[in-house]
PLY file of the C-alpha trace (Angstrom):
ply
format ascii 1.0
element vertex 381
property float x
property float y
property float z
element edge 380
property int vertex1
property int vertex2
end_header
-12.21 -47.29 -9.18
-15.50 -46.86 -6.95
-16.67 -44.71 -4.82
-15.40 -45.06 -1.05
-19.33 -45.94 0.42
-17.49 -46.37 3.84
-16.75 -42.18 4.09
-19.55 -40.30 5.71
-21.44 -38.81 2.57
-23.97 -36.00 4.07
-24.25 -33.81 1.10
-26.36 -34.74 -2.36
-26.15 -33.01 -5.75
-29.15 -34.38 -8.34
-28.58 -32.55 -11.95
-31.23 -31.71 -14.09
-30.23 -31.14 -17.40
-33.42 -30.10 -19.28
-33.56 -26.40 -20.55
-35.84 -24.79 -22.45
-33.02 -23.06 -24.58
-29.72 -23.26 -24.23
-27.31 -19.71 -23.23
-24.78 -18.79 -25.20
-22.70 -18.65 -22.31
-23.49 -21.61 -20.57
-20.27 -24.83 -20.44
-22.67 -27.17 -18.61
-24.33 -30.66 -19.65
-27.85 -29.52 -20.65
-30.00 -30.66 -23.02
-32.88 -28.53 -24.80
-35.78 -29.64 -27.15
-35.87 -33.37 -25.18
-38.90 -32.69 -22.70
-40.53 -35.89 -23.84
-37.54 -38.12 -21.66
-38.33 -36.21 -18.41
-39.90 -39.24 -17.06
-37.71 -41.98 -18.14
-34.62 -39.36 -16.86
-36.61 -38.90 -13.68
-36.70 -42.82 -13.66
-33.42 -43.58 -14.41
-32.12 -40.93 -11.87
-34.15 -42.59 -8.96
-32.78 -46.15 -9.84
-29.10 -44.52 -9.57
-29.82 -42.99 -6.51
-31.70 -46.23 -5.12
-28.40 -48.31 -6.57
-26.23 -45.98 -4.50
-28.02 -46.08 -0.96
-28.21 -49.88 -1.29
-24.55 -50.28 -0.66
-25.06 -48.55 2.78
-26.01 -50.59 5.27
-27.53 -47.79 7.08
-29.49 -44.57 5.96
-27.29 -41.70 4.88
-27.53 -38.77 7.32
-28.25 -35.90 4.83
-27.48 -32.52 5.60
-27.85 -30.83 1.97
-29.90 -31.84 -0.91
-28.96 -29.43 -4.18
-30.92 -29.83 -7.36
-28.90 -28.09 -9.53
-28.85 -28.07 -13.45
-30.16 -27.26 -16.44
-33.06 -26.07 -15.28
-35.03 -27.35 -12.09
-38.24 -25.58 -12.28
-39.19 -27.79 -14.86
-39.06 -30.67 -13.36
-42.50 -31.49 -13.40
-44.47 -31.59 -9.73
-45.88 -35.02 -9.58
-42.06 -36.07 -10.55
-40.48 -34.44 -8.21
-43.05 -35.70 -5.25
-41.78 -38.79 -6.06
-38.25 -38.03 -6.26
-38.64 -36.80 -2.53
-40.63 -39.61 -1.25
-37.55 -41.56 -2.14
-35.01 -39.82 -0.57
-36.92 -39.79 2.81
-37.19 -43.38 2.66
-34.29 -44.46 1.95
-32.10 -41.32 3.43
-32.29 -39.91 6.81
-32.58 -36.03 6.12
-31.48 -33.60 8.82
-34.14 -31.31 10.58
-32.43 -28.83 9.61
-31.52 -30.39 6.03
-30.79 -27.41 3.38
-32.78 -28.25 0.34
-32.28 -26.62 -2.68
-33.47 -25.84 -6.05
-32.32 -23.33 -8.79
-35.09 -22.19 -10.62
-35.38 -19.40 -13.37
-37.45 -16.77 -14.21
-40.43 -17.67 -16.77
-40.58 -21.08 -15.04
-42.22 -20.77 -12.05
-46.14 -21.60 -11.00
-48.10 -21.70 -8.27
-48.66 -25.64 -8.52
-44.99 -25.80 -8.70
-44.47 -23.17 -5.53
-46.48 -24.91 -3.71
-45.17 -28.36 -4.36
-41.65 -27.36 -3.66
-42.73 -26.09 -0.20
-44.75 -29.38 0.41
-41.23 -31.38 -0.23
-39.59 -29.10 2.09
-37.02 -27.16 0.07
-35.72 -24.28 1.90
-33.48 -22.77 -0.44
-34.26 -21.20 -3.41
-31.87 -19.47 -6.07
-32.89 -17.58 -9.02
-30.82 -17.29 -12.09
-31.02 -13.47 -12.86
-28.06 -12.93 -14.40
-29.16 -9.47 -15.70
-32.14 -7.37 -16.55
-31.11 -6.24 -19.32
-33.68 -7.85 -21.81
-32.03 -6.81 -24.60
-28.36 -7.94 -23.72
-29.57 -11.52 -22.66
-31.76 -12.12 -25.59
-28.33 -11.78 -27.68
-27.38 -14.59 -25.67
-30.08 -16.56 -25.99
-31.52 -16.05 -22.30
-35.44 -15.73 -22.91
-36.26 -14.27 -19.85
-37.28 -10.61 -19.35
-37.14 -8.09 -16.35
-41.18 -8.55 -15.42
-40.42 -12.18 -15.08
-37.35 -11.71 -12.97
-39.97 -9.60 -10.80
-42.61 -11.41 -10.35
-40.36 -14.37 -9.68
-38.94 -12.75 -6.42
-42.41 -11.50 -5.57
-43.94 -15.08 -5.83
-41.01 -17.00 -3.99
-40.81 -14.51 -1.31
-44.74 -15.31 -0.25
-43.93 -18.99 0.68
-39.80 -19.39 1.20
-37.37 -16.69 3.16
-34.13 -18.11 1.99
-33.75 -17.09 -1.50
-30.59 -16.70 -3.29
-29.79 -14.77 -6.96
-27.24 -15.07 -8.97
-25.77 -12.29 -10.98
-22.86 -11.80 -13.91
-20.48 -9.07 -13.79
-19.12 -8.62 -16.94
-22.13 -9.50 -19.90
-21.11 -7.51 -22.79
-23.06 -4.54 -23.54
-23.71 -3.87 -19.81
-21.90 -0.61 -18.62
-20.30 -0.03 -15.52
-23.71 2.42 -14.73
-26.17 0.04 -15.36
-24.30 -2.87 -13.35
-23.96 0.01 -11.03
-28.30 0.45 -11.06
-28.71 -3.80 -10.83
-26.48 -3.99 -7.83
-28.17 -0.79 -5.85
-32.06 -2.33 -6.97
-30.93 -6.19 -6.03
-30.22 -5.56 -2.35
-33.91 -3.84 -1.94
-35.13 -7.40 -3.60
-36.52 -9.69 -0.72
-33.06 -11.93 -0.58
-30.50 -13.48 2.01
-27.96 -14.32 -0.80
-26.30 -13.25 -3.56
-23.66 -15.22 -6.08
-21.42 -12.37 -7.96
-20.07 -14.16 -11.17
-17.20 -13.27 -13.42
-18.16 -14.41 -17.10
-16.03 -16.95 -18.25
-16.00 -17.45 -21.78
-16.01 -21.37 -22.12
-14.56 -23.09 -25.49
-16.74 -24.22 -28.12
-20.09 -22.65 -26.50
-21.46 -19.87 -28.75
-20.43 -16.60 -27.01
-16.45 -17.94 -27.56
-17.07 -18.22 -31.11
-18.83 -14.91 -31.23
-15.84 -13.42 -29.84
-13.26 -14.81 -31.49
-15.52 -13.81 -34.60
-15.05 -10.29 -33.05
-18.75 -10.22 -33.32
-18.74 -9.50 -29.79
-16.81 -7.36 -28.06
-16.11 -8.05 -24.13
-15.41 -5.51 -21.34
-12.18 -4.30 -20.51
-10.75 -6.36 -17.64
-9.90 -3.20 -15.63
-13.45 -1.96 -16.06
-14.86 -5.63 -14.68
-12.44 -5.41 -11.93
-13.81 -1.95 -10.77
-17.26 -3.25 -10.83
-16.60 -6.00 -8.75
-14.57 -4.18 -6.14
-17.69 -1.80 -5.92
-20.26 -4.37 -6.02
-18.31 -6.03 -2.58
-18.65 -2.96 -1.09
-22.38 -2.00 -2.02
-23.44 -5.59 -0.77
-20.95 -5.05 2.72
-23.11 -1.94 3.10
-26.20 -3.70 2.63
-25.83 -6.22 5.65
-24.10 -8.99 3.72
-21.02 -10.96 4.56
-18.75 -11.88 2.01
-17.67 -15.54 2.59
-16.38 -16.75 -0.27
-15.04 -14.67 -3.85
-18.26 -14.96 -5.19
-20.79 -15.18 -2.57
-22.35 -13.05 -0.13
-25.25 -13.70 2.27
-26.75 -12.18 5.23
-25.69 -13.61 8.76
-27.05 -17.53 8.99
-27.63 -17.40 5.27
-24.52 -18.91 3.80
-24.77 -21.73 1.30
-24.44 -25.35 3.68
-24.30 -27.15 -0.04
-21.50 -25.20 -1.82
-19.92 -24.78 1.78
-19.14 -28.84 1.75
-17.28 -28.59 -1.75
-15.12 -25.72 -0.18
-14.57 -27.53 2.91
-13.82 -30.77 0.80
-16.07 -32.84 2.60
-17.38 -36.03 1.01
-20.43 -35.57 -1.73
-22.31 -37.65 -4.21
-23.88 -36.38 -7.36
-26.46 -38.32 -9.31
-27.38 -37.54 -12.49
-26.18 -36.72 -16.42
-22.38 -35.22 -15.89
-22.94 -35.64 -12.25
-19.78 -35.28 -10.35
-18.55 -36.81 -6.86
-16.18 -36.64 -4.85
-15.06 -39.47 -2.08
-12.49 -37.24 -0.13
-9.57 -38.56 -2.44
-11.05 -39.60 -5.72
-12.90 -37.72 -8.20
-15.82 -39.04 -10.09
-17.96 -38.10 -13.15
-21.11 -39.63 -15.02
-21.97 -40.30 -18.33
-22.49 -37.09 -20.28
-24.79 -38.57 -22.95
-28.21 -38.77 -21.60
-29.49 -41.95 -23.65
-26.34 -43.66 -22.48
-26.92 -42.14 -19.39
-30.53 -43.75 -18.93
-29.31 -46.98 -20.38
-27.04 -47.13 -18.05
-29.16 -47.14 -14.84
-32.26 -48.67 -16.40
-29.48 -51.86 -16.35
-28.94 -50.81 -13.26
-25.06 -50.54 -14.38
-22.22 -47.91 -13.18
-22.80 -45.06 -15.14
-19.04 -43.33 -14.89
-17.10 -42.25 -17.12
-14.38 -40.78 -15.45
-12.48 -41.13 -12.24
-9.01 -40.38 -10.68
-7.31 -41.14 -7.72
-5.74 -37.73 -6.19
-1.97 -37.40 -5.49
-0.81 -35.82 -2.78
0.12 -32.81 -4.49
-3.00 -32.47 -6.50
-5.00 -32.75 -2.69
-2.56 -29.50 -1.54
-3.11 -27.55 -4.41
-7.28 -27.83 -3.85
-6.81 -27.14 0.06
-4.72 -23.70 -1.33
-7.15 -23.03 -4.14
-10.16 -23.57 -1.83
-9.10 -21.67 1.83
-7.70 -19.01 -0.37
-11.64 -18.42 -1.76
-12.45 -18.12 1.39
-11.77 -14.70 3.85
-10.26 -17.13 6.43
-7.48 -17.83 4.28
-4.70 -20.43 4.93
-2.17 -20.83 7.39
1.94 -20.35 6.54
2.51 -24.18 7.28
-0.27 -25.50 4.85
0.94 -22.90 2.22
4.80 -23.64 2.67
4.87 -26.59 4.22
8.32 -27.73 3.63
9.64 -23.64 3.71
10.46 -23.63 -0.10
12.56 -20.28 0.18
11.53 -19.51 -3.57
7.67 -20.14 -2.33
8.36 -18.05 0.46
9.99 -15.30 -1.57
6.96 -15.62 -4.01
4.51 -14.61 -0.73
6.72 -11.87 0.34
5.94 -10.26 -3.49
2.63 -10.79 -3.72
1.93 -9.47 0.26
4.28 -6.52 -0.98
2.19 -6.11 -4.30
-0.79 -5.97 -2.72
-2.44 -9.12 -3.73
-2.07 -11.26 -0.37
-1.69 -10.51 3.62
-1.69 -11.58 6.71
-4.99 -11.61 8.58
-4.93 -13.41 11.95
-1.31 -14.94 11.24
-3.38 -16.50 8.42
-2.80 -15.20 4.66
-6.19 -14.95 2.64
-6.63 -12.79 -0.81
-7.19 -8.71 -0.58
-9.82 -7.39 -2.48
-6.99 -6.73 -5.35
-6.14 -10.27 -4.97
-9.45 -11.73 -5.37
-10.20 -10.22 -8.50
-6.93 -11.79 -10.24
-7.32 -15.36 -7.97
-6.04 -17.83 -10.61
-2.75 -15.72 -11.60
-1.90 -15.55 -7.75
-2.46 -19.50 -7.26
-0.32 -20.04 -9.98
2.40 -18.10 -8.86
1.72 -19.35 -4.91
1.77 -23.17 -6.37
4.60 -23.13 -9.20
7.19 -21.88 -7.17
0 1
1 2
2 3
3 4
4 5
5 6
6 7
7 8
8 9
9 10
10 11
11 12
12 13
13 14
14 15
15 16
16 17
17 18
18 19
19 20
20 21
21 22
22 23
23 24
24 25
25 26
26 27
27 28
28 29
29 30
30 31
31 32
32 33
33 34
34 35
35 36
36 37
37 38
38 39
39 40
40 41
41 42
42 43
43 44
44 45
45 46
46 47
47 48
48 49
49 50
50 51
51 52
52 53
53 54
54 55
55 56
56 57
57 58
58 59
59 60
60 61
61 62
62 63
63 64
64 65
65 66
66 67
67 68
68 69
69 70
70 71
71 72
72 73
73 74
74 75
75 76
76 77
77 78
78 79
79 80
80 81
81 82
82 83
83 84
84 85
85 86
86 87
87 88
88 89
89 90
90 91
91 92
92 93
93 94
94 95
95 96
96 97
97 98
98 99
99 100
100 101
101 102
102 103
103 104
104 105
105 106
106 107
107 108
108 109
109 110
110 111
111 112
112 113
113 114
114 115
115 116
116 117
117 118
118 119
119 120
120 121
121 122
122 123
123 124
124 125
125 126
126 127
127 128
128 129
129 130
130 131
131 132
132 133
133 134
134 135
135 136
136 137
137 138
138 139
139 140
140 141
141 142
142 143
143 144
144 145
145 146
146 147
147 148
148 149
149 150
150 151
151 152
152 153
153 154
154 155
155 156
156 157
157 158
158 159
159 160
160 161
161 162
162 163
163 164
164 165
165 166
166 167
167 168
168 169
169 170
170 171
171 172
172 173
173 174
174 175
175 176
176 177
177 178
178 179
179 180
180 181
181 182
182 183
183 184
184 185
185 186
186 187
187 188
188 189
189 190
190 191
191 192
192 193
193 194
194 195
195 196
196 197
197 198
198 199
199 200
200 201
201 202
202 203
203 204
204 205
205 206
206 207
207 208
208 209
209 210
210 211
211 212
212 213
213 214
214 215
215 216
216 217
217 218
218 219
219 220
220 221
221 222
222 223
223 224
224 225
225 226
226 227
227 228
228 229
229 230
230 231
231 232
232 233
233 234
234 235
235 236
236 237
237 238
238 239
239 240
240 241
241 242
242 243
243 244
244 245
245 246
246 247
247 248
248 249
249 250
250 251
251 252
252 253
253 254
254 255
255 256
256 257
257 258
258 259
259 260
260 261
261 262
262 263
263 264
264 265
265 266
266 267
267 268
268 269
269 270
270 271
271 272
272 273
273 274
274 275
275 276
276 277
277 278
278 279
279 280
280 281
281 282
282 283
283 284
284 285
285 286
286 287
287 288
288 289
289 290
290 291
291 292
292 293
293 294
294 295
295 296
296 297
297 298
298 299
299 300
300 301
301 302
302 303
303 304
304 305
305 306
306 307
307 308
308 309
309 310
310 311
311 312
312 313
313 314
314 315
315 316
316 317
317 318
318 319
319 320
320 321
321 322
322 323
323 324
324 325
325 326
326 327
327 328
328 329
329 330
330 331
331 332
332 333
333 334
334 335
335 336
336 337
337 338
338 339
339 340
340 341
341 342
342 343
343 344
344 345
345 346
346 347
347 348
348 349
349 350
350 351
351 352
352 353
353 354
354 355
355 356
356 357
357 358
358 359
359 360
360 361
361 362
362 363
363 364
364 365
365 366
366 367
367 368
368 369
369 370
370 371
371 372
372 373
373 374
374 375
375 376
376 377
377 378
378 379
379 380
């Protein structure tokens, strides 16, 4: 199974993976302690890109560029010049192209400011998380609250468009000092913000820690609260919520993440890289040196991919509008008016977790805190 080259593909994801340390927390493919392969990655991650744009017989007309990871602002400067000089020659990028880069705090200098500004990214967002030094050191987050700082006060000289990203529930983080991060973020020079529930993922550290009891989580009531408040601090500071965990000021929405909502076409390069064609799924090799074999041979390099059903397409468009505050319309929801669907609806819009907005139904504020329980019940029925 291949990827469909003959779909319009305007949006790019490139994954990192290097991290100086790995979060307790954190389900993604990094790797830590394995600076030395950052050029032959960087190498092998241009030669899967350069593969990929062959099969085109034009440029693709790119709209968003994400480098996501891992962590980005480590990729080394003279690397990632190069890594840009290749996508504008063999990609046509947009004027008005979103480029990003995560970056986090402790990782940042001014060769490296200046370098992403030459390359043209636009978009910046910083992994904050917390500042609570204390509370992310337990989880193996070396960063500190000066750092977080001066990171926002050094971005905010060269790039307008910054984004942070924050997590509501970190254990040992009352509801008062969530309260105090929420109130100081908004005075912080930023256009975005990405609320996160923690998920504790199977087999990292922080699920062992907690099934150890050596960790004790928030109350789920509690977490709710704060998140219900937090929407309404950051609605009173001039940003829109447009999606259940992201907020931005007018014009400063997320063009990247808005293509997976919208289900467009994307193509991910990259260790553990994932794509999607607009009906099949796709994902790389998780193991880098297999990874780097891989394209160095210039062979496929993935390991997984399914062809969507019909059903499995519906039950993304549900999961995905109902994200969203536009919500989805009666006829996509019920298509076939499944009486025992529609008496499901009629529950949850009586319960409080679903209504009508615009003869559209979208999630309340109840309903967005408890998402997955009310797409099973919308989708089982």
């Amino acid at each position: 199974m291949n990827y469909n080259h003959q779909v319009s593909t305007q949006s790019l994801y490139i994954h990192w993976p290097f991290c100086p340390y790995k979060c307790h927390f954190c389900p993604f493919v990094t790797v830590t302690s394995l600076d030395q392969l950052m050029p032959r990655y960087h190498a092998a991650l241009c030669a899967e890109i350069t593969d990929f744009t062959k099969q085109h017989a034009q440029p693709l007309d790119i709209r968003t560029v994400h480098i996501g990871g891992g962590t980005p602002s480590t990729y080394a400067p003279d690397l990632l010049l190069d890594l840009f000089n290749m996508l504008k020659q063999q990609c046509e990028l947009a004027p008005d192209a979103e480029l990003a880069l995560e970056i986090n705090p402790g990782t940042i200098s001014e060769k490296k400011l200046e370098t992403w500004k030459t390359v043209g990214i636009n978009r910046l967002s910083i992994g904050v998380q917390s500042v609570n030094d204390r509370v992310l050191k337990s989880l193996n987050r070396h960063q500190t609250t000066e750092q977080v700082l001066a990171a926002l006060e050094s971005t905010s000289t060269l790039f307008e468009n910054i984004s942070i990203d924050l997590i509501v529930g970190l254990p040992g983080i009352d509801v008062h000092e969530w309260q105090e991060l929420v109130l100081q973020a908004v005075q912080w020079p930023i256009k975005h913000v990405s609320i996160y529930f923690l998920t504790v993922h199977e087999n990292t550290p922080l699920y062992f820690k907690v099934q150890a009891n050596q960790i004790a989580l928030p109350a789920d009531d509690e977490v709710v609260a704060s998140y219900e408040w937090t929407c309404d601090q950051l609605s009173r500071a001039g940003f829109v919520q447009y999606e259940l965990s992201n907020f931005a000021k007018p014009g400063f929405e997320s063009k990247h993440n808005s293509a997976y909502w919208e289900r467009v076409p994307y193509k991910g390069f990259g260790l553990g890289a994932c794509s999607f064609d607009g009906t099949q799924r796709f994902q790389n090799e998780k193991n880098i040196m297999r990874y780097i074999d891989l394209c160095e041979q210039h062979e496929p390099c993935v390991i997984f991919s399914e062809q969507l059903t019909a059903h499995q397409q519906w039950l993304e468009v549900v999961m995905l509008n109902l994200r969203r505050p536009t919500g989805i319309t009666l006829d996509l929801l019920n298509p076939h008016f499944d009486p025992k669907r529609k008496t499901t609806i009629d529950l949850l819009i009586h319960n409080g977790y679903i209504e009508y907005y615009y003869n559209r139904l979208r999630l309340t504020r109840r309903g967005l805190t408890v998402e997955n329980e009310v797409l099973a019940q919308l989708t089982n029925t």
